[in-house]
Each structure stands twice: as structure tokens, then as C-alpha cells.
C-alpha positions in Angstrom: -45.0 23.9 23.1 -47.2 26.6 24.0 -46.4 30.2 23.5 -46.4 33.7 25.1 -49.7 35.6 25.3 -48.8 39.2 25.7 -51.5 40.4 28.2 -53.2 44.0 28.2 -52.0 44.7 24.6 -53.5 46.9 22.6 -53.8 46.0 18.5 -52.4 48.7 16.0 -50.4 50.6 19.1 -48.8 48.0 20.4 -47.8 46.3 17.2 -46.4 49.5 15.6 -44.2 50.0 18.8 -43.0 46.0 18.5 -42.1 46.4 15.2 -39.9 49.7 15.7 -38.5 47.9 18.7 -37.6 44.8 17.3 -36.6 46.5 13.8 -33.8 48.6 16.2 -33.0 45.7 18.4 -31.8 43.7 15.1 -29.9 46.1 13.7 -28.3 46.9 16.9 -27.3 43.1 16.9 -25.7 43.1 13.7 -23.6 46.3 14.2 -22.9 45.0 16.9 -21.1 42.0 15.5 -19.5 44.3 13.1 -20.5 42.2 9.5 -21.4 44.9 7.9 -20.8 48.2 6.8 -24.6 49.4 5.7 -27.7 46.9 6.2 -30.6 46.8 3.9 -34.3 46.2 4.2 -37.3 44.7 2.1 -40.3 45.7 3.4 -42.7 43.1 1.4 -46.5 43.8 1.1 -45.7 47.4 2.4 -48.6 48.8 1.2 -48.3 52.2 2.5 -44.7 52.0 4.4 -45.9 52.5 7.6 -41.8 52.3 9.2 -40.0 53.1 6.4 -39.6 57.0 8.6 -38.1 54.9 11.4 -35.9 52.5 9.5 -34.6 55.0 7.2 -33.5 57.0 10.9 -31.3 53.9 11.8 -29.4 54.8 8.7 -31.0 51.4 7.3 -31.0 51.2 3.3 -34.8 50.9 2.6 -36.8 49.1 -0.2 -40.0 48.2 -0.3 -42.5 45.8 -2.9 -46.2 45.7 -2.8 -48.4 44.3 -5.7 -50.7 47.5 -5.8 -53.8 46.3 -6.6 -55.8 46.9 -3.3 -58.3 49.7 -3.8 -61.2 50.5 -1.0 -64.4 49.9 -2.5 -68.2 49.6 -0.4 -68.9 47.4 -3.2 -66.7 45.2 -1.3 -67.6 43.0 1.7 -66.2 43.8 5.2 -63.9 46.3 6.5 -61.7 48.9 4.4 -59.5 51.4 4.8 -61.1 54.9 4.3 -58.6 55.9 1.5 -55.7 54.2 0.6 -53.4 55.9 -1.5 -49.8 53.6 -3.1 -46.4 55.3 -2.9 -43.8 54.9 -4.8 -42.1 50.9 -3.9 -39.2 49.1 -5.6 -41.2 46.4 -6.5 -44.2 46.2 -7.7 -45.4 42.7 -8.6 -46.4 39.5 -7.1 -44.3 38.7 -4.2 -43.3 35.4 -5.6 -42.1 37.5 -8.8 -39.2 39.9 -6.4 -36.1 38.7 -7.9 -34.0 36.5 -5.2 -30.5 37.8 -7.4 -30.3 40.6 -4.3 -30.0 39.1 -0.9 -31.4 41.6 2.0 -30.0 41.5 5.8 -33.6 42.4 6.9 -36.8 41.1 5.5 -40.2 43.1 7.1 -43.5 41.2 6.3 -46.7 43.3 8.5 -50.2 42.3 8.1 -49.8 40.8 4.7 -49.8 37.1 5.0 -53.6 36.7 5.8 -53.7 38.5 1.9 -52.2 35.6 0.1 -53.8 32.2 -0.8 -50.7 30.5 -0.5 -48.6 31.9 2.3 -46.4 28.8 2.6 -44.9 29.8 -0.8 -44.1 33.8 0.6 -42.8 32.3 3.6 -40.1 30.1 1.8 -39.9 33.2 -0.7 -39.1 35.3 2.3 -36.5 33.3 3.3 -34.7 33.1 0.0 -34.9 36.6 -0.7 -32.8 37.2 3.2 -29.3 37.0 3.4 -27.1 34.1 5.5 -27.4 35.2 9.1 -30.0 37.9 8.2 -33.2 38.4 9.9 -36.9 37.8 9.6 -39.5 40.1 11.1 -43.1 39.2 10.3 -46.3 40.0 12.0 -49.6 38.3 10.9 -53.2 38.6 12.8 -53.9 35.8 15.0 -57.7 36.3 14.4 -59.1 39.2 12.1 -62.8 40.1 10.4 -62.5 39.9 6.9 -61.2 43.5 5.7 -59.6 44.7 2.7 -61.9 42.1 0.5 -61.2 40.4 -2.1 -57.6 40.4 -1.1 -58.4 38.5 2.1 -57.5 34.4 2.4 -57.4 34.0 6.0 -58.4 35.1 9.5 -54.5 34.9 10.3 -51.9 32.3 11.3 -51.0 30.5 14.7 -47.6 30.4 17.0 -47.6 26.9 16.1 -48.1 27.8 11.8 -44.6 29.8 12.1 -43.4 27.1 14.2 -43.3 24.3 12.3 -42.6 26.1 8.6 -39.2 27.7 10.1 -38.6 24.4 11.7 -38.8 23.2 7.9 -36.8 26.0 6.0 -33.9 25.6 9.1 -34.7 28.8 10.3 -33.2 30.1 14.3 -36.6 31.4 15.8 -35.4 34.6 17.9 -38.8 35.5 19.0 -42.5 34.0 18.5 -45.6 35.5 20.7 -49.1 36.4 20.5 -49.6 40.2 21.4 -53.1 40.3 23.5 -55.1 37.4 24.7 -59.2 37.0 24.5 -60.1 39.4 27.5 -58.0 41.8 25.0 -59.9 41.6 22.1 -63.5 41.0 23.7 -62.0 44.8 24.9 -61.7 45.9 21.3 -64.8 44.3 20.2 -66.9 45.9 22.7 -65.5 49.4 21.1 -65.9 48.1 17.9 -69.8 47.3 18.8 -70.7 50.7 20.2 -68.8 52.7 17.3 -72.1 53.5 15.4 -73.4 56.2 18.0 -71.0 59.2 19.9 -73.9 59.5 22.0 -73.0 55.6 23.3 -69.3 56.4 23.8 -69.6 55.7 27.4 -71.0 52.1 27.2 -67.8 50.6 25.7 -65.3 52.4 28.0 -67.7 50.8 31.1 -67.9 47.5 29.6 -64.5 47.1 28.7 -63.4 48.2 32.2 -66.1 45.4 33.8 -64.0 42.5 30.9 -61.0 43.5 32.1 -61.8 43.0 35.9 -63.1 39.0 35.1 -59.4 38.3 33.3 -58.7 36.4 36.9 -61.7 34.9 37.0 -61.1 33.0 33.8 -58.8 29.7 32.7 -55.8 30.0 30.6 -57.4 27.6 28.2 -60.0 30.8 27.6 -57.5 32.8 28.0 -55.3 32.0 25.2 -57.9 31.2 22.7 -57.2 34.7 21.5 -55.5 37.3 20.6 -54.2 40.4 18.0 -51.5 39.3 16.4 -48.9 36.4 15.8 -45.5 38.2 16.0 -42.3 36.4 14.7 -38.6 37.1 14.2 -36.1 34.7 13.1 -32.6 35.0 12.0 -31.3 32.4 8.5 
């Protein structure tokens, strides 16, 4: 089975809105089917809560885990974050170490997977720490440079990765797509290339214009070799 490449998307933009969208579309479902009087969250690897503002406005109870030990450092190979400074989470520990005594209706996992050595064991951890008929939401880069070093396992995870592991655990998938496709990040790339200079600033928006314009030109085999992000919901 192949799966959906989402065409002229953008990478941190358009994941941030999917996520909010998704996020309200869930809970929309399950007030919908009236089960519950207040729905809780576990945002897992949150790092620096990124949608805890828009979850907490859908009246959502929030909680968040992250293990706290990521610290920028040059001293470190490949791309950081400029500063990076923890709030305040639930649970700070390993992810295998969250206590699955609480059951959550939503579990949030965004751009932490490709940090773990063994995602297979978060995944199934993910899905004993959701409740019955509770939701999944996960995002995971379909390619990335290495970034945030040491803490970095894996350039990310394919469509067909969450494919077969929900298949396994029994999971429903609701939604499974890669955001972008290679004309989409050569785009990025391009930027990324040029960002050394302002005085060069004009050279990526050209060239990424002129990529663009060859996306007909080129086969979906090319096509779909790449991409942002693996995005994935799935209800237990």
C-alpha cells in the first residue's frame, strides 16, 4: 500500500497547523460521542510544549513528560537549537519509566521518536499509557540531518514503519501521510544552502521557484522518495 504525499508543504508551518487541526478534530470526535465529561492529554517528549497554549483552549486537561537532558552545545555535531530552555512537565524521566496506572484519552508524540534508540518499545509504551477508544497523534521526520546530537538515533521513520507496528499492537489507523514530497525539500534545502550570506538571499528564493516548476516534469517514483514528516493518528 502506498501512501499520501502531501504536495507543496512546508516543514515546521505546516506541521504545527496539522497537529492543532488534528488535536481539535479528535476532541471534537469524542465530545461528540458524548463518553466523556473532561478529556486528558500526554504530551510525551514535549520538550518545550509547543501546543500545550492550544490544547489547554479546547478545555483539554494537559500533562506533559520529557526526560530533560537535551542541552545545545557546538561541542556537539550537527544542528541545535539556539537556546533551549525546559518548563515545568509532569514527568520527567525516561519515557519507558511514565507510570501506565493513569490511562490518557489523547496521547501527543512530535518529533521525538527519531531521539530514541528503541522506538518500537515507546510505540507499544504509547499505546499502553492511551485509554480504550482513545487516540494516538504522533509526528516523526520522514528524513532529517542529524540535529540535537547525541540524542539523535535515526533520520526518521516511514508510512510503512507505523504501518505494520499498529497493525501489530491492533491499533485503527485514522490517518497516515507524508507532509511534502522531494521537490518540497530540495525547496528547503536550497534555503538551507544559501543561509550563510544575507547578501545571497535572492539565490534560494530563484532557485526554489525554478524546482518547483520541474515537479511535472518528474516521476512519482522521484517524487515520493521524499518528504518532511511521517504524520500518524490512530484511535485503541
Amino acid at each position: 500500500m502506498g501512501f499520501l504525499n502531501i504536495k507543496n508543504a512546508t516543514n515546521d508551518p505546516f506541521r504545527k497547523k496539522w497537529v492543532e487541526n488534528t488535536i481539535s478534530e479528535v476532541v471534537r470526535s469524542i465530545k461528540s460521542s458524548n463518553r466523556l465529561d473532561s478529556i486528558s492529554l500526554l504530551d510525551v517528549g514535549a520538550g518545550l510544549s509547543p501546543f500545550k497554549e492550544h490544547i489547554v483552549s479546547l478545555g483539554i486537561n494537559y500533562f506533559s513528560h520529557d526526560f530533560n537532558e537535551y542541552s545545545p552545545s557546538n561541542s556537539n555535531p550537527g544542528l541545535h537549537d539556539v537556546s533551549w530552555d525546559y518548563p515545568r512537565h509532569d514527568f520527567n524521566c525516561d519515557v519507558l519509566l511514565i507510570p501506565s496506572t493513569k490511562k490518557f484519552d489523547l496521547i501527543l508524540c512530535t518529533e521525538v521518536l527519531e531521539h530514541i534508540p528503541d522506538p518500537v518499545s515507546v510505540f507499544k509504551k504509547l499505546n499502553e499509557l492511551v485509554s480504550d477508544n482513545g487516540y494516538i497523534i504522533i509526528t516523526v521526520p520522514f528524513l532529517s540531518l542529524k540535529h540535537q546530537a547525541p540524542f539523535w538515533f535515526s533520520s526518521g521513520l516511514s508510512d510503512y514503519w507505523f504501518e505494520f507496528w499498529a497493525k501489530e499492537l491492533g491499533l485503527n489507523v485514522v490517518d497516515l501521510a507524508i507532509s511534502g514530497d522531494y521537490i518540497d525539500l530540495m525547496s528547503q534545502e536550497i534555503y538551507r544552502l544559501f543561509n550563510f550570506n544575507s547578501a545571497f538571499r535572492f539565490v534560494p528564493f530563484i532557485l526554489s521557484k525554478l524546482v518547483k516548476l520541474i515537479r511535472p516534469l518528474l516521476k512519482d517514483d522521484v517524487l515520493t522518495s521524499g518528504g518532511f514528516n511521517t504524520l500518524f493518528v490512530a484511535k485503541k
